[in-house]
VEXDREN-2710 file (C-alpha; in Angstrom, 1 decimal):
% VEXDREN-2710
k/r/px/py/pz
1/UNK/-21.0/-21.0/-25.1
2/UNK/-22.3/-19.2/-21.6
3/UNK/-22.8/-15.9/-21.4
4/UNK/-21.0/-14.8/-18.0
5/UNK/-21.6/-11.8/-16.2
6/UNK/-19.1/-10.3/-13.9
7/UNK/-20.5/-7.5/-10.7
8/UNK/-17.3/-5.8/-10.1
9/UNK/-14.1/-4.6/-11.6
10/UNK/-12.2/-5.3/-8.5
11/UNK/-9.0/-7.8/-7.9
12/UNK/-11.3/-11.3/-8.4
13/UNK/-13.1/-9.9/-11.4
14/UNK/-10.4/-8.8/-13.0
15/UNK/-8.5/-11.8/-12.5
16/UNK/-11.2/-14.2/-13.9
17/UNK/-11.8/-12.1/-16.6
18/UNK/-8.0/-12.4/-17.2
19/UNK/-8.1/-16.0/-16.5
20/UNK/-11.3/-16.7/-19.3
21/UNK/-9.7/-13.9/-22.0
22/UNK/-9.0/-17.5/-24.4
23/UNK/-12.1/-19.2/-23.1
24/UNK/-15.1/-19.9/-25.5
25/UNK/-17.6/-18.2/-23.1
26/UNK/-18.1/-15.0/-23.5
27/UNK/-17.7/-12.7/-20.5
28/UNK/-18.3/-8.8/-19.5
29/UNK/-17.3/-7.2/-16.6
30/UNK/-19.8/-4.6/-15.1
31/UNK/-18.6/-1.7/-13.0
32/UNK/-20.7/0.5/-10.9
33/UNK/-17.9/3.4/-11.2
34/UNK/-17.8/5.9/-13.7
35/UNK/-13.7/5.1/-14.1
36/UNK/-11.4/2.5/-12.8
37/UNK/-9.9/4.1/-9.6
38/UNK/-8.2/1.5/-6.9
39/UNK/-7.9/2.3/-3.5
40/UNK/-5.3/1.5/-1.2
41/UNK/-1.2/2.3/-2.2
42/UNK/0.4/-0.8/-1.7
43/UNK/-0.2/-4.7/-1.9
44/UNK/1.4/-7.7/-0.5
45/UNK/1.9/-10.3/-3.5
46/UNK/2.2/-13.5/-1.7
47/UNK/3.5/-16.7/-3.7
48/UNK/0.1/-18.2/-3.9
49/UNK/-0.9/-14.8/-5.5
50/UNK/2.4/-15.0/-7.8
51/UNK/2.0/-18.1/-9.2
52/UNK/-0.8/-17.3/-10.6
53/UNK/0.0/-14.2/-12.9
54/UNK/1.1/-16.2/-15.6
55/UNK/-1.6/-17.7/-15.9
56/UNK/-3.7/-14.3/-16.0
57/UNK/-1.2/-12.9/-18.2
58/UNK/0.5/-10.3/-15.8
59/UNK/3.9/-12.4/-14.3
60/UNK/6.2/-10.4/-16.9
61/UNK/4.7/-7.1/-16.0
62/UNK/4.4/-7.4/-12.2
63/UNK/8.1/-8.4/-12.2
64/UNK/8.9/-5.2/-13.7
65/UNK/7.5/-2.7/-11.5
66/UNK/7.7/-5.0/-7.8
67/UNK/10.4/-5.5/-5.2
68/UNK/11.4/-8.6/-3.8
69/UNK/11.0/-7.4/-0.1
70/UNK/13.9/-9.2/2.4
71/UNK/12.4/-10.3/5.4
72/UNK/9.7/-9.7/7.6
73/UNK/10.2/-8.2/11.2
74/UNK/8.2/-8.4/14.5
75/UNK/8.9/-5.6/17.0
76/UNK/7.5/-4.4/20.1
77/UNK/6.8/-1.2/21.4
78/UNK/10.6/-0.2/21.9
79/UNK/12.0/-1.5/18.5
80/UNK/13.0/-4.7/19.6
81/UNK/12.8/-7.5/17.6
82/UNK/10.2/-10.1/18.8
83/UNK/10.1/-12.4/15.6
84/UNK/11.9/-12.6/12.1
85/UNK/11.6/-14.3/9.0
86/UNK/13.3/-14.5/5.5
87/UNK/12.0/-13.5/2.5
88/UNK/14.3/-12.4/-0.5
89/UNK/17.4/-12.3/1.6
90/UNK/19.2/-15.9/1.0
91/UNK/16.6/-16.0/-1.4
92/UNK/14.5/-18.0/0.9
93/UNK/10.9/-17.6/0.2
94/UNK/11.6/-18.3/-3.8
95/UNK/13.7/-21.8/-2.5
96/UNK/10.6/-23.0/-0.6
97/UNK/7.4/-22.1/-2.4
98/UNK/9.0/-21.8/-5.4
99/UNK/7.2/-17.9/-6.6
100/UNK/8.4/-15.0/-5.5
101/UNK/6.6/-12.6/-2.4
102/UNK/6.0/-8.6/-4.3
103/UNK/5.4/-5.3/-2.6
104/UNK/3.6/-3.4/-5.4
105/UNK/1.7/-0.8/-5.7
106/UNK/-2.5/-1.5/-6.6
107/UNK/-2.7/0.8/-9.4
108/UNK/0.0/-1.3/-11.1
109/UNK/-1.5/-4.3/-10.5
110/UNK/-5.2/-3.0/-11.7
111/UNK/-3.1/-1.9/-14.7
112/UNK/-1.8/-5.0/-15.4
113/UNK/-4.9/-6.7/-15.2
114/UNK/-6.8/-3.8/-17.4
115/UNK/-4.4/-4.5/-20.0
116/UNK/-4.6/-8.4/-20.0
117/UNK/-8.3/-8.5/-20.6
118/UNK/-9.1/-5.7/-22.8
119/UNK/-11.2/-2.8/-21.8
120/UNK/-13.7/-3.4/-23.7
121/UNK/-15.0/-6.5/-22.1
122/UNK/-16.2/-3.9/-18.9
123/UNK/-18.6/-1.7/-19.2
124/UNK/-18.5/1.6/-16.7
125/UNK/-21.3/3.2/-14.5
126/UNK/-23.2/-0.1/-13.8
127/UNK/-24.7/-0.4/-10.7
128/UNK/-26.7/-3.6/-9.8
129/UNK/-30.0/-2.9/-8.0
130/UNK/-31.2/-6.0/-8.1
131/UNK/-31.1/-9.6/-9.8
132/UNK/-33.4/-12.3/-10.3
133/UNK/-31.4/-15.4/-10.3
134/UNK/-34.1/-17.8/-12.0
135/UNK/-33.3/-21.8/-12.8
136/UNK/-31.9/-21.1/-16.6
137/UNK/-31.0/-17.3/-16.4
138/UNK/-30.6/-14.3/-14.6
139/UNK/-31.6/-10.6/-15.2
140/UNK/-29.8/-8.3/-14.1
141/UNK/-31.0/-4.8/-13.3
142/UNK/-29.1/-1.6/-13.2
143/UNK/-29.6/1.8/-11.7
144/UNK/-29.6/3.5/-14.9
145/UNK/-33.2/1.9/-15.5
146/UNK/-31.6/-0.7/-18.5
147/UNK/-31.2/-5.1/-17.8
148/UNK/-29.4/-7.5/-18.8
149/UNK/-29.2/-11.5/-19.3
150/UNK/-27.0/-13.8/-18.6
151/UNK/-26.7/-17.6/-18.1
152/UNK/-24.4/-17.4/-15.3
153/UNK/-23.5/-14.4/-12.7
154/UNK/-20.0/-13.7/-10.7
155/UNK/-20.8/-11.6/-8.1
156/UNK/-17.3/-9.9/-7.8
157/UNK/-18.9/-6.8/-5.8
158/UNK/-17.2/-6.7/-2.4
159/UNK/-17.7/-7.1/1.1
160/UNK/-21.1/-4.8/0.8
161/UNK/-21.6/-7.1/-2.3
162/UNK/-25.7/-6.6/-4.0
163/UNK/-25.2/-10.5/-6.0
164/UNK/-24.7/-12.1/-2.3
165/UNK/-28.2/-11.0/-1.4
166/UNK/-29.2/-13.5/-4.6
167/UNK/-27.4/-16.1/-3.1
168/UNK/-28.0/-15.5/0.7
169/UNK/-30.8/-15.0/3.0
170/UNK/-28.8/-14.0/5.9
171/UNK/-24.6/-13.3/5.1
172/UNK/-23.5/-9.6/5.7
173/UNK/-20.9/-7.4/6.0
174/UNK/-20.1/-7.6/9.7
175/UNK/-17.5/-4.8/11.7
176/UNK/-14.9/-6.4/13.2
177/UNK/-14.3/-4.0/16.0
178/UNK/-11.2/-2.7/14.4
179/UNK/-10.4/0.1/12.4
180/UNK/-7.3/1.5/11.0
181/UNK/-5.6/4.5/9.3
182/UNK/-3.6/4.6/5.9
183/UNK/-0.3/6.3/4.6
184/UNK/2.4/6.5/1.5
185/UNK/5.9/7.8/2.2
186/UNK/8.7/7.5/0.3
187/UNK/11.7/5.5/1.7
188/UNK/14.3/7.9/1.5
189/UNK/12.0/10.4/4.2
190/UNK/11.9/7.5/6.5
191/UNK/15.5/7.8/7.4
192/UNK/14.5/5.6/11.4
193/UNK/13.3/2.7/9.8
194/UNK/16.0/-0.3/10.7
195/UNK/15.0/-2.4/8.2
196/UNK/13.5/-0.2/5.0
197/UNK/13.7/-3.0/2.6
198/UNK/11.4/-5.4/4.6
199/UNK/8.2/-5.9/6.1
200/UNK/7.4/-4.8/9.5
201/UNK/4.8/-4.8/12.3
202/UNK/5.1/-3.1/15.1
203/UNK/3.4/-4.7/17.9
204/UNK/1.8/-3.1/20.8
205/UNK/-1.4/-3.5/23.3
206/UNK/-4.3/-2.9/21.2
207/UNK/-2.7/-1.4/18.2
208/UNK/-0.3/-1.8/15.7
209/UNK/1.7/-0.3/12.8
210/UNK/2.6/-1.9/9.5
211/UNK/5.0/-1.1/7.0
212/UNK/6.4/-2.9/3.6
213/UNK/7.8/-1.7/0.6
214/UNK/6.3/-1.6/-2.9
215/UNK/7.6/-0.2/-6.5
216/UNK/11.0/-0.9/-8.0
217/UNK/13.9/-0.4/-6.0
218/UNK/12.1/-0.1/-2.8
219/UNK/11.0/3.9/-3.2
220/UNK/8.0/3.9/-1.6
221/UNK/6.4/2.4/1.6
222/UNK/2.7/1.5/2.3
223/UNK/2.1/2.1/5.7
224/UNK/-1.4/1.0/8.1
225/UNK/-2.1/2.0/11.4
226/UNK/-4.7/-0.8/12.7
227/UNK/-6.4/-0.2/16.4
228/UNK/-9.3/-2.0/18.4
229/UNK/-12.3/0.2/18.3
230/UNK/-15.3/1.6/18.1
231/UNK/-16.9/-1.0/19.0
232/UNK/-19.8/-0.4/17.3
233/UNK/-19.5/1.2/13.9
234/UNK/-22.8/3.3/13.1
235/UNK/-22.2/4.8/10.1
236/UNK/-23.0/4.4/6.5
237/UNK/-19.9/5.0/5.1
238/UNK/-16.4/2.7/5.6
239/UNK/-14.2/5.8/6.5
240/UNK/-15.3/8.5/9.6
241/UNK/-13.3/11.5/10.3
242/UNK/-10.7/11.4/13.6
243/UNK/-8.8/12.8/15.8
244/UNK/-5.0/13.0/14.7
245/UNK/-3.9/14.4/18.5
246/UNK/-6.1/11.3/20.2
247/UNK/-4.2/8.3/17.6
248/UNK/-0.7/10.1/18.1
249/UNK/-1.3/10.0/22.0
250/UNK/-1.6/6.1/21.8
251/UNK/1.6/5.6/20.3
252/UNK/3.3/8.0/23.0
253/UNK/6.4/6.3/24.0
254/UNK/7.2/4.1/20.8
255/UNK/10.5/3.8/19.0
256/UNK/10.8/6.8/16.8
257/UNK/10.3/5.6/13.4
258/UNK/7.1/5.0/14.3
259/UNK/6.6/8.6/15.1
260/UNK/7.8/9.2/11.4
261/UNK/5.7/6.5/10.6
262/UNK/2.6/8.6/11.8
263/UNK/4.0/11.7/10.3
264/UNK/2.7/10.2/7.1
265/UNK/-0.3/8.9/7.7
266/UNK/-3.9/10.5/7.3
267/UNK/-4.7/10.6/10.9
268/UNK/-8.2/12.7/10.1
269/UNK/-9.7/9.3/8.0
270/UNK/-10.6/6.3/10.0
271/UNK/-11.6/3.2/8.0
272/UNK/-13.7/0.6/9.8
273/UNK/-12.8/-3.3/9.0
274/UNK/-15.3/-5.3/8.3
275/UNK/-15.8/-9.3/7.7
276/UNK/-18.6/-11.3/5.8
277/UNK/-20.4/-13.5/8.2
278/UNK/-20.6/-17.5/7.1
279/UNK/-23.0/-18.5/4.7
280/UNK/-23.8/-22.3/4.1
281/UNK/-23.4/-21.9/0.4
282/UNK/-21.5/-19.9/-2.0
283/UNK/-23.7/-20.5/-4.9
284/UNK/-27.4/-20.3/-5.3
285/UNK/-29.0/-21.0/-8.8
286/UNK/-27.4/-19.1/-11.4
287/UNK/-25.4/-16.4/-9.4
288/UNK/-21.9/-17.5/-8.0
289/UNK/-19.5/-15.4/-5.6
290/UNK/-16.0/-14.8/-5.6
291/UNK/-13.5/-12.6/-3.3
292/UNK/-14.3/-10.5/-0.3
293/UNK/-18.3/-11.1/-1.6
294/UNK/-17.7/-14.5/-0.1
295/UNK/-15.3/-14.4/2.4
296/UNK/-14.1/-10.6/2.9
297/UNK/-11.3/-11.0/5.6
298/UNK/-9.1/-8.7/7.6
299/UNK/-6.0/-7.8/6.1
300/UNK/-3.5/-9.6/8.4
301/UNK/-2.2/-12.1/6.0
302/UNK/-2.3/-10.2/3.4
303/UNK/-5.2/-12.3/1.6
304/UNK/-7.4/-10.6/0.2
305/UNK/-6.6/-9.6/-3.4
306/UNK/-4.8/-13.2/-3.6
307/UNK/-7.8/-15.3/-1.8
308/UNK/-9.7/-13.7/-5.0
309/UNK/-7.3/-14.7/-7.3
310/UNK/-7.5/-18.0/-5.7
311/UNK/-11.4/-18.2/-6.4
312/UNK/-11.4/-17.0/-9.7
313/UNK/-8.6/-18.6/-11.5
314/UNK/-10.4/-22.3/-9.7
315/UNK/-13.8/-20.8/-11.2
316/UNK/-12.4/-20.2/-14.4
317/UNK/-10.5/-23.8/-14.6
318/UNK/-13.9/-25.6/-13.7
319/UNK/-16.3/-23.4/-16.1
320/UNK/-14.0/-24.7/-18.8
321/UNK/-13.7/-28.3/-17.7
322/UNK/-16.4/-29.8/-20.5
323/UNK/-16.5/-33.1/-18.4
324/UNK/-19.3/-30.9/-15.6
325/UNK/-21.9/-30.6/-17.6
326/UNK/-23.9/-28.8/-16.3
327/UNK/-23.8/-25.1/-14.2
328/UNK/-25.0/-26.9/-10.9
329/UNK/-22.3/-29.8/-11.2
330/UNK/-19.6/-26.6/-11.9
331/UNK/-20.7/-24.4/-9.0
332/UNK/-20.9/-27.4/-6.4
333/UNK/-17.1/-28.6/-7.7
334/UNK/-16.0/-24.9/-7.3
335/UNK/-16.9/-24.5/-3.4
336/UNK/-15.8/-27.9/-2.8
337/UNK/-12.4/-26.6/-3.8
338/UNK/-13.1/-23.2/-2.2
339/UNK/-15.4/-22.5/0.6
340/UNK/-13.1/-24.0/3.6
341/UNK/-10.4/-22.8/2.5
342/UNK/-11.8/-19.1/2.1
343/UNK/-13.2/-19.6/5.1
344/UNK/-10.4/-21.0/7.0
345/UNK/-8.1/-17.8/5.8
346/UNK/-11.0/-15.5/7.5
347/UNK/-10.9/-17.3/10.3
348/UNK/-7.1/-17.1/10.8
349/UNK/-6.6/-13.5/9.5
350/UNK/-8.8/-12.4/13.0
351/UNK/-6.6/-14.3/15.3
352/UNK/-3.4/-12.3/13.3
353/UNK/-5.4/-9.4/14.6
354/UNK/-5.6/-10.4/18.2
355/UNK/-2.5/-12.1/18.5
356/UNK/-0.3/-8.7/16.9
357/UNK/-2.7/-6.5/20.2
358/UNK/-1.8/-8.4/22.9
359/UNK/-0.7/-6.7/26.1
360/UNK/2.4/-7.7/27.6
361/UNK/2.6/-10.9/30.1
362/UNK/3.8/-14.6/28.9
363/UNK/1.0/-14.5/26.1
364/UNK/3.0/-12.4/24.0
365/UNK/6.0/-15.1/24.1
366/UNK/3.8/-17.6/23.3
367/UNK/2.8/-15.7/20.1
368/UNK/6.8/-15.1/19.4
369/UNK/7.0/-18.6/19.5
370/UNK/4.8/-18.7/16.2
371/UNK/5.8/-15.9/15.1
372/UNK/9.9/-17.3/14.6
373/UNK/8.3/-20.3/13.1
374/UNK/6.1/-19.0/10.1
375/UNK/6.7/-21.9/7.9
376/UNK/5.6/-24.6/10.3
377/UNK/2.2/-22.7/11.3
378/UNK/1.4/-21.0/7.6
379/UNK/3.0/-23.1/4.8
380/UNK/-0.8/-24.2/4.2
381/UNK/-1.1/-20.7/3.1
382/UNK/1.6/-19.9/0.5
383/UNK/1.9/-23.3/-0.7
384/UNK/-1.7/-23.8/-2.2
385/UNK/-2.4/-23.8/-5.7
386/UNK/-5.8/-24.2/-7.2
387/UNK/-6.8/-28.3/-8.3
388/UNK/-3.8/-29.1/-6.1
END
C-alpha cells in the first residue's frame, strides 16, 4: 500500500481521489484554502469529460442537475451565423461519441466530487511551501510550520502550481496576452439571444463573447468576454480592476444581445490567462503532476477541468495496475499516455484563440470552413478515452 499525497482540491484532484476511493492506497487530499469555494459559474462537460463520471462516481448526479445544450453557434459581429454544429438537437453528439455534452454549473460538479470521496480524506488550510522529493519519499512542508510524508506526491495545485517547481527546473505559468471578463444571467433576462438553449461565440477582430447554458432546464447562462491584451501582465494577482466604459466601447456596433450580454458581466474585474510553458518531463522522483500543473491551457475547447479528469482517472488506472512495479515504471507509463496529448490540447486551445480574433478578409472564411466541419478537425478530442 502507497501512501499518496494530493496538492490541491481542485477538478484533477478531486477526480483522482474519486477515481482511487476503492483503491488499496491510501490517499489524502491537501487544500491550501480554509473552505472549498470554486470559482467560475459554469462548465462545459464535454463527452470525454462524461464518460468518465461513472467511473468517479458522479454520472447519476451530474445528469440530474445538467442540460443537454442543442447546438453550438458561430456568429460574427452582426449576428450572423458563420458556423453551426449539433449537439443535443437530433441527438447528435450522444449518436457519435456515444456520452452526452453538459452545461453545469462548477459548484455542482465540486459537490459531486466532495460527496464521492468523502471529506475526510482532504484536509483544509494546507499550503505547500516547499517539498523535498527524495528517491523513496517525499516531505512535504506546510505554511503552518507542520510536514508530512509520503511515498508518492500529485501535484494537483494549478497553473501557479508549488509541486511543479519539484519536478521542473524551468516550466512556469506564462500570460498568454489575453484576458477576459466573467458573467451569470439568467435565461429568461436575456430575452435577444437567438439561440438561448445552445452554445455561442460571438466572433469579432480581437475579441469575443461566449455564451452556454448550464443548470436544469437551461435557467442560467455562463457568459466570458475574452480580448487580446495587455500585453504584458505585471501584476501579482490573476484579476486587475478595468474600465467598464473602455470594454463596452469595443463592442460598439454588435448585434444587441451582446449588449445584454455585457449588461451582465463584471466589467470592473479583468482576469489575465495564462499557459504553462513545456517541460520535458512530467514526473521527477517521487512527485507527479496532473491538470493545469502540467499543461494549464486556454479555455477555448473547453479542456481544462476534463484534460484533468483525463490525467487523473489514467494516473489512478496505472497506480493500481500491480504488473508496474515499481513508482518509476508507473510514472513513465502515465506520461507516455499523457504528455502529448496534454500538450497537443494546449497547443490547439491557442489557435481557437486566434482563429475566433481574426479581422475580417478571406482568413475568416477559411476558419468557417473548419468551423462547419467540427467533427472532421476535433473528433480526436471528444473521442479519447484513457488506455484507449
Amino acid at each position: 500500500m502507497a501512501r499518496i499525497a494530493v496538492v490541491g482540491a481542485g477538478m484533477g484532484g478531486l477526480a483522482f481521489a474519486c477515481a482511487m476511493r476503492a483503491s488499496q492506497h491510501e490517499v489524502t487530499v491537501y487544500e491550501q484554502a480554509n473552505e472549498l469555494a470554486e470559482l467560475g459559474a459554469g462548465i462545459s462537460l464535454w463527452a470525454n469529460g462524461t464518460r468518465l463520471f461513472e467511473e468517479m462516481g458522479i454520472a447519476s448526479r451530474m445528469a440530474a442537475c445538467s442540460c443537454e445544450t442543442e447546438a453550438v453557434f458561430f456568429r460574427n459581429e452582426d449576428g450572423s451565423v458563420a458556423a453551426t454544429q449539433l449537439l443535443a438537437r437530433n441527438n447528435w453528439y450522444r449518436n457519435k461519441y456515444g456520452y452526452p455534452y453538459y452545461g453545469a454549473f462548477r459548484t455542482d460538479l465540486q459537490t459531486a466530487l466532495l460527496d464521492a470521496i468523502g471529506k475526510e480524506k482532504i484536509r483544509l488550510n494546507k499550503q505547500l511551501i516547499q517539498l523535498d522529493n527524495a528517491e523513496n519519499e517525499a516531505t512535504l512542508y506546510w505554511a503552518d510550520g507542520t510536514s508530512d510524508t509520503a511515498d508518492l506526491v500529485v501535484g494537483a495545485d494549478g497553473i501557479k502550481s508549488v509541486v511543479r517547481s519539484a519536478v521542473s527546473d524551468s516550466a512556469r505559468a506564462v500570460f498568454t496576452g489575453n484576458s477576459a471578463f466573467r458573467g451569470l444571467a439568467k435565461t429568461a433576462d436575456l430575452n435577444l439571444l437567438p439561440e438561448p438553449n445552445s452554445f455561442t461565440d460571438w466572433m469579432g477582430d480581437g475579441q469575443h463573447v461566449l455564451n452556454f447554458p448550464v443548470g436544469k432546464d437551461f435557467e442560467y447562462q455562463t457568459i466570458v468576454v475574452f480580448m487580446d491584451g495587455p500585453e504584458t501582465w505585471q501584476h501579482e494577482s490573476w484579476r486587475v480592476p478595468a474600465e467598464p466604459s473602455a470594454i463596452r466601447d469595443k463592442f460598439t456596433g454588435w448585434h444587441p444581445a451582446v449588449g445584454q450580454l455585457l449588461a451582465q458581466v463584471n466589467l470592473r474585474e479583468r482576469w489575465g490567462m495564462f499557459q504553462v510553458s513545456p517541460m520535458s518531463s512530467w514526473y521527477r522522483g517521487r512527485a507527479v503532476l496532473i491538470g493545469d500543473a502540467a499543461h494549464g491551457m486556454m479555455p477555448h475547447h473547453g479542456q481544462g477541468a476534463i484534460s484533468s479528469f483525463e490525467d487523473a482517472i489514467t494516473l489512478a488506472h496505472i497506480m493500481n495496475n500491480a504488473s508496474l512495479a515499481t513508482f518509476d515504471e508507473k510514472l513513465a507509463c502515465y506520461q507516455r499516455e499523457r504528455k502529448s496529448r496534454g500538450e497537443r490540447i494546449q497547443l490547439s486551445s491557442r489557435r481557437v484563440n486566434d482563429c475566433l480574433h481574426l479581422p475580417p478578409g478571406p482568413e475568416r472564411e477559411q476558419r468557417n470552413a473548419v468551423l462547419n466541419n467540427l467533427e472532421q478537425h476535433y473528433s480526436w478530442l471528444h473521442c479519447y478515452a484513457p488506455g484507449v
